[in-house]
C-alpha positions in Angstrom: 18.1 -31.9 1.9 15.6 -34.4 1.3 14.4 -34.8 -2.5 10.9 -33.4 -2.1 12.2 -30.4 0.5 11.7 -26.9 -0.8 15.4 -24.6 -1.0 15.3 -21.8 1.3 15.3 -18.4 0.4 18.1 -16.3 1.1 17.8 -12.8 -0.1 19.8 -9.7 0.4 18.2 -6.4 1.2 19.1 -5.6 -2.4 16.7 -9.0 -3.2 14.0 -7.9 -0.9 13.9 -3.9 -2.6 13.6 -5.7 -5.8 11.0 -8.0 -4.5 12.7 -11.1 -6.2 11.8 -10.0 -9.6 13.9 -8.5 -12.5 10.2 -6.3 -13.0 11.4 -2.6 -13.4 7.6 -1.6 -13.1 6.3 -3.4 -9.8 3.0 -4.3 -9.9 0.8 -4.6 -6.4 -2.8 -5.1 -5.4 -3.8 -2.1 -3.1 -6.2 -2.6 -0.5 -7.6 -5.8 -0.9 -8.1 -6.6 2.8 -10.7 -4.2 3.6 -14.8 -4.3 1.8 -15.1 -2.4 -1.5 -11.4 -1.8 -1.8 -10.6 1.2 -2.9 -14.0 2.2 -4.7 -17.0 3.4 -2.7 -19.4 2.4 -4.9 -23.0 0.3 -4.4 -22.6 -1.9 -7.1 -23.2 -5.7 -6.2 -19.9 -7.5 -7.8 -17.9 -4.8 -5.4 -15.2 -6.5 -3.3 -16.1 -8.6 -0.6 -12.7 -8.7 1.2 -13.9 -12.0 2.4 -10.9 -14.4 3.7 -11.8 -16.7 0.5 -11.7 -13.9 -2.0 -8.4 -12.6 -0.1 -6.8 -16.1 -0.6 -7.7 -16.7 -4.2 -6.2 -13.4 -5.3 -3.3 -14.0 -3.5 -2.6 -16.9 -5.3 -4.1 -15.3 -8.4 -1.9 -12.9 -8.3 1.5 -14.7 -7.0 0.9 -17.3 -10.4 0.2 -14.2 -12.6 3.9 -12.7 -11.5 2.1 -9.6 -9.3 4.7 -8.3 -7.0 3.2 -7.4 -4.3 -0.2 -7.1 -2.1 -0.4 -4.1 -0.1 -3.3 -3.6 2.6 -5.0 -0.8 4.0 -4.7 0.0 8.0 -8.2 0.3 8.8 -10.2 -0.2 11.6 -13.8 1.8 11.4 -15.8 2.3 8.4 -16.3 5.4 6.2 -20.4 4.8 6.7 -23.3 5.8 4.0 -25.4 2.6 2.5 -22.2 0.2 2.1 -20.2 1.1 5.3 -16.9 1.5 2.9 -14.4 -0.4 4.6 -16.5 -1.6 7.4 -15.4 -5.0 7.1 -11.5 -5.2 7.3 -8.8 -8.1 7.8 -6.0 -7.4 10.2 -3.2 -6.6 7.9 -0.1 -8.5 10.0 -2.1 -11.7 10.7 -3.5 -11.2 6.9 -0.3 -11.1 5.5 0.7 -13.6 7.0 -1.8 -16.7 6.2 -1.5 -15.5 2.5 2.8 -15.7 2.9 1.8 -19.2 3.9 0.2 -19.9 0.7 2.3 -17.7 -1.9 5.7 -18.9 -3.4 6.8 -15.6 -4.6 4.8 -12.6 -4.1 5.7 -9.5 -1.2 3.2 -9.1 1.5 3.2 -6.1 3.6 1.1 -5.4 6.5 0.3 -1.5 7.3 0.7 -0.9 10.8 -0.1 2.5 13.2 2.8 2.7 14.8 1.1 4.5 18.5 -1.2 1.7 18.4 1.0 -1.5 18.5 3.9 -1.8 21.3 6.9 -1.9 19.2 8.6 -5.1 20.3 5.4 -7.5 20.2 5.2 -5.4 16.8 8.9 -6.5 15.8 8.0 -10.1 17.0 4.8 -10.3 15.0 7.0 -9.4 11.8 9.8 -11.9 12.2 7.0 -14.2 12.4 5.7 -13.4 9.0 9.2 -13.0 7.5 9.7 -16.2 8.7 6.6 -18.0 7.5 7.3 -15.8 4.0 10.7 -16.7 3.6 11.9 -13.0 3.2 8.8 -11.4 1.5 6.5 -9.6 4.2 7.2 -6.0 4.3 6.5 -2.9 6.3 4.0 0.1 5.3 4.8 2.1 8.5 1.9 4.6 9.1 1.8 7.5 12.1 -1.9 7.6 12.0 -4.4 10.8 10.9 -7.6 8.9 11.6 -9.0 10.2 14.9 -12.3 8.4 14.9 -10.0 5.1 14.7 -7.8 6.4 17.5 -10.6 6.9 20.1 -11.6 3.4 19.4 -8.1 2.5 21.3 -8.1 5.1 24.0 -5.3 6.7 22.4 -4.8 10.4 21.9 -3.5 11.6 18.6 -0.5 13.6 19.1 0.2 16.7 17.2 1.7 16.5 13.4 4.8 17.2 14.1 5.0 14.6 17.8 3.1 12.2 16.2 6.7 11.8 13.7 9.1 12.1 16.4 7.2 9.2 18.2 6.7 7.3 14.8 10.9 8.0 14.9 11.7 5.8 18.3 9.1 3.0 17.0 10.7 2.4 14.1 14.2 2.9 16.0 12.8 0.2 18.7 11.9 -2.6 16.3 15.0 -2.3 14.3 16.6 -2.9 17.7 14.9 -6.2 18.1 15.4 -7.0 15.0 19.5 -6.5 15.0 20.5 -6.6 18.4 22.2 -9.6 19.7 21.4 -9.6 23.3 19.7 -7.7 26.0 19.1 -4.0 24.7 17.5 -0.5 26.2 16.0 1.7 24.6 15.2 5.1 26.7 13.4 7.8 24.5 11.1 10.7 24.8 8.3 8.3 24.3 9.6 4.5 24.7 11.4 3.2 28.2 12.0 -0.5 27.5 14.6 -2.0 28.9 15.9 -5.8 29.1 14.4 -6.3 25.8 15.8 -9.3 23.8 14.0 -10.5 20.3 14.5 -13.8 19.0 14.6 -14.7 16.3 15.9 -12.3 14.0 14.2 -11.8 10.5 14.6 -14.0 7.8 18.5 -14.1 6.4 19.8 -12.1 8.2 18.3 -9.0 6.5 15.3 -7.3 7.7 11.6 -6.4 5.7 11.8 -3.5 3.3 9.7 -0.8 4.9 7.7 2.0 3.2 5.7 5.0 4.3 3.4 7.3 2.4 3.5 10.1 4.6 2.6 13.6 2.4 3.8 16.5 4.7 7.4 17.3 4.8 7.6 16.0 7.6 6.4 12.8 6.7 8.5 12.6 3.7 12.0 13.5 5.8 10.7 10.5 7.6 10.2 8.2 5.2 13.3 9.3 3.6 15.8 8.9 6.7 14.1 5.2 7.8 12.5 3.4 4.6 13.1 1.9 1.5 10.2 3.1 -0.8 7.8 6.3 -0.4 4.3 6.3 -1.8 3.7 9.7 -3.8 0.2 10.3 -4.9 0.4 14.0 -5.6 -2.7 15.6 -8.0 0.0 17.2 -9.9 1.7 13.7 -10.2 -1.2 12.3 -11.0 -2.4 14.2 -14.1 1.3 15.2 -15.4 4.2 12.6 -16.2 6.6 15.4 -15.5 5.3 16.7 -12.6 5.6 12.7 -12.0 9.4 12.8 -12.9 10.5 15.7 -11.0 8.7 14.3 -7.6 11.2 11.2 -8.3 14.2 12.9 -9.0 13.0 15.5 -5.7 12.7 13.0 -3.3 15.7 10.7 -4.9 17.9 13.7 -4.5 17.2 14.1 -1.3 17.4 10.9 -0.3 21.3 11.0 -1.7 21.6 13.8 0.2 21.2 12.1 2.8 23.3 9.1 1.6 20.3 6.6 0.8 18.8 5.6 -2.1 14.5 4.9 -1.6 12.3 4.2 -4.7 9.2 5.8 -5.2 6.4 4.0 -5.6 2.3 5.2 -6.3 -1.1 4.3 -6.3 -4.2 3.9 -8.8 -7.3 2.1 -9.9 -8.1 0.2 -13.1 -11.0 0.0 -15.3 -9.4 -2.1 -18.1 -12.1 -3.4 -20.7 -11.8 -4.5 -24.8 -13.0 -0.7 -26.1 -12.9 2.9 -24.4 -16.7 2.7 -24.5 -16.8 0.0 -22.2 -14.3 1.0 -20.1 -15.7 4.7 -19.4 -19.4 3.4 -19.3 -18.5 1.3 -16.5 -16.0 3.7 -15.1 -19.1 6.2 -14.8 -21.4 2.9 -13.8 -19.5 2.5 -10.8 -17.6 4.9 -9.3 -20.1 7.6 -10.4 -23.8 7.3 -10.9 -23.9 4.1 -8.3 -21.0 5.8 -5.8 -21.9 5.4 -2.1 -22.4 9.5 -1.3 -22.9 8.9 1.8 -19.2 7.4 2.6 -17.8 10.1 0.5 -19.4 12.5 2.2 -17.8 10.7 5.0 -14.5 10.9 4.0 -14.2 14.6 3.1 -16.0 16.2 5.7 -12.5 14.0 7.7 -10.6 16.7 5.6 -13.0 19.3 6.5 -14.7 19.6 3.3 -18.2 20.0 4.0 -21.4 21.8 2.5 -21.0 23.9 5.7 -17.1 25.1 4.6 -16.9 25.2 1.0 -19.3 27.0 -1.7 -22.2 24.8 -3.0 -20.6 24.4 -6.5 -16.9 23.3 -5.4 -18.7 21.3 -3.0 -20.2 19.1 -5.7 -16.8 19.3 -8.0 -14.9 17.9 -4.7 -17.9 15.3 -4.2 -17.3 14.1 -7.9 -13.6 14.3 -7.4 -13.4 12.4 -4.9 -15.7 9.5 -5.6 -13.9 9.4 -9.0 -10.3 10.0 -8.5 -9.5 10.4 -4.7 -11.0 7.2 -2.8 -9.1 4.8 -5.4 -6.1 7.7 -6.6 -5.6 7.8 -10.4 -8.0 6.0 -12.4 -6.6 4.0 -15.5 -9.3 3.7 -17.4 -9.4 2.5 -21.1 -8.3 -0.4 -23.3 -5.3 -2.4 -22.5 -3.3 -0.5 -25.2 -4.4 2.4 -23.0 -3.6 1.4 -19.5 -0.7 -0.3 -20.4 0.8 3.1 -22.1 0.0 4.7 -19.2 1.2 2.9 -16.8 4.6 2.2 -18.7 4.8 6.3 -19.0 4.8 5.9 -15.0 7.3 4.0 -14.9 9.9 5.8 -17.8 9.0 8.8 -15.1 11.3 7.1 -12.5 8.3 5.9 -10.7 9.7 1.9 -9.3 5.9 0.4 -8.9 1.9 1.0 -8.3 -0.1 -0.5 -6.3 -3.5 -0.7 -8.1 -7.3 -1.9 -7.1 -10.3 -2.9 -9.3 -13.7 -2.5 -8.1 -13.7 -6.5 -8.4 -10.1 -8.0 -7.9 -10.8 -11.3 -9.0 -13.6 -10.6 -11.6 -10.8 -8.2 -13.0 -7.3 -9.5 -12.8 -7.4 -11.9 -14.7 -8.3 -9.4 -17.4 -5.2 -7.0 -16.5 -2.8 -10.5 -16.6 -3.5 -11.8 -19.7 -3.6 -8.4 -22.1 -2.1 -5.4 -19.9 0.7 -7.4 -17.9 2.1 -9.1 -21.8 2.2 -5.4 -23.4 4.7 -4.5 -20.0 6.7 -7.6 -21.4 6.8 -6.3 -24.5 7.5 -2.6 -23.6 10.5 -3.9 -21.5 8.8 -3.0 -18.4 7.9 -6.6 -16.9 10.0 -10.3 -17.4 8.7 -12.3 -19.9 6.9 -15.4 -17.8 
């Protein structure tokens, strides 16, 4: 090896699960591909999701020890004055460029499985495993958006199909990613045959996968195929035992089954010097300058509409969901605050959360250098 060449990474799946960090609280940024993140709000500094800005947290976030960056699959926007999430970056080819210019940090892409053919799918991960050394991973999603299906031409099965189909994809790429030579694969849905995938991921192992699927259905999935399921539950969300007994629920299954998958979850952070601050621009943002019009959007998806519900738990769900549901469970308060918080999390079982700011890079560096050394000091994060 020449003097100046870098070592190669060689990481067992037990490696990749841990992300390459001793961190028992992993850390991600959710949804940073897509315009104004995860907060539909009108405020100016909201995020851009520009390439740039993408590229600078990336590398933001790799030097501040963040464990991961997790996109959003997105392909239309939620509409009203900002067109929340109009604007979005592919996640594979996103993930990607930023593994090109990260040392240490997981990169997932979120992929629909009926909308990608699953070997040029398999190929187009190798590729970014390769590139990444062993960091991209997989957020496997079976799709609920019908808007963003007719855009493709494709139907969206029923719940229950759309599972067994997500089943043979996910059976399909493994394929190509283990099989030495020629393989078929002849399912209900899939008929490939001949196929042969070169090379195979990094190491010899394969990505971690995850899947946040809510139904039963889509947690028996995620439990029989991935590595970590997303949980975002209201109950989990307001209640650190209600957050401990989903764990041990869905780790108890998953032994039952004879795997072990970590759960992971989802918030936003409002992290400012005093509680003052931090609620005033809480209510700033996400409340008196919230994009109605894409909230709107996004619950009348879910069938919540002025037409359906009552005129007074209409307007509690509006507020709810510009405050609590677009970006999940706001941690809002001083860094004493959402570090308690988040470390109560993560006593509750819970293995990581992926959060989002309103402004990633205008906020960060806030979280990294008071919330992330009170995680050190709680035991929760290495010391760096």
């Amino acid at each position: 090896m020449g003097e100046n060449a870098v070592p190669t990474r060689i990481g067992s799946m037990r490696e990749r699960i841990a992300m390459y960090s001793g961190n028992a609280l992993k850390i991600g940024m959710f949804g940073a591909n897509c315009s104004s993140g995860r907060s539909a709000t009108l405020v100016p500094e909201r995020w851009s999701a520009s390439w740039p800005d993408c590229l600078a947290l990336a590398r933001m976030a790799d030097d501040a020890g963040i464990d991961f960056m997790l996109p959003i699959g997105r392909w239309k926007g939620y509409g009203g004055e900002t067109d929340h999430n109009g604007e979005t970056l592919e996640t594979v080819t996103w993930a990607t460029g930023l593994l090109a210019a990260t040392r240490d940090i997981t990169v997932f892409g979120t992929v629909h499985a009926p909308l990608f053919n699953p070997i040029i799918a398999a190929k187009k991960f190798v590729t970014a495993d390769h590139i990444g050394e062993g960091r991209f991973g997989l957020n496997l999603v079976a799709g609920w958006n019908e808007g963003e299906f007719e855009m493709f031409g494709v139907t969206q099965r029923g719940h229950e199909e759309r599972y067994e189909f997500a089943q043979e994809w996910i059976d399909a790429v493994k394929g190509a990613w283990v099989e030495a030579g020629d393989f078929d694969f002849d399912g209900e849905f899939l008929h490939l045959s001949k196929v042969r995938a070169m090379p195979k991921p990094h190491g010899g192992t394969r990505p971690i996968i995850m899947n946040a699927g809510s139904s039963g259905t889509g947690q028996a999935f995620a439990l029989r195929n991935c590595d970590a399921f997303f949980t975002a539950t209201s109950a989990s969300r307001t209640s650190l035992d209600a957050t401990a007994k989903k764990v041990q629920e869905v780790k108890s299954q998953a032994r039952a089954l004879g795997r072990d998958i970590e759960v992971f979850t989802i918030g936003q952070v409002i992290c400012r010097p005093t509680q003052a601050e931090a609620d005033e621009y809480y209510r700033h943002a996400l409340i008196d300058n919230a994009d109605w019009g894409s909230v709107e959007k996004l619950m009348a998806l879910r069938n919540l509409t002025r037409q359906t519900l009552p005129p007074d738990e209409y307007e509690a769900k509006r507020r709810y969901f510009a405050s609590n549901a677009v970006g999940g469970y706001p941690f809002v308060g001083t860094p004493d605050k959402v570090a308690d918080e988040l470390a109560g999390i993560g006593r509750a079982g819970v293995r990581g959360i992926a959060v989002s700011f309103v402004n990633y890079l205008g906020e960060l560096p806030y979280f990294r250098d008071e919330v992330l050394p009170r995680l050190e000091r709680m035991g929760l994060r290495e010391k760096r």
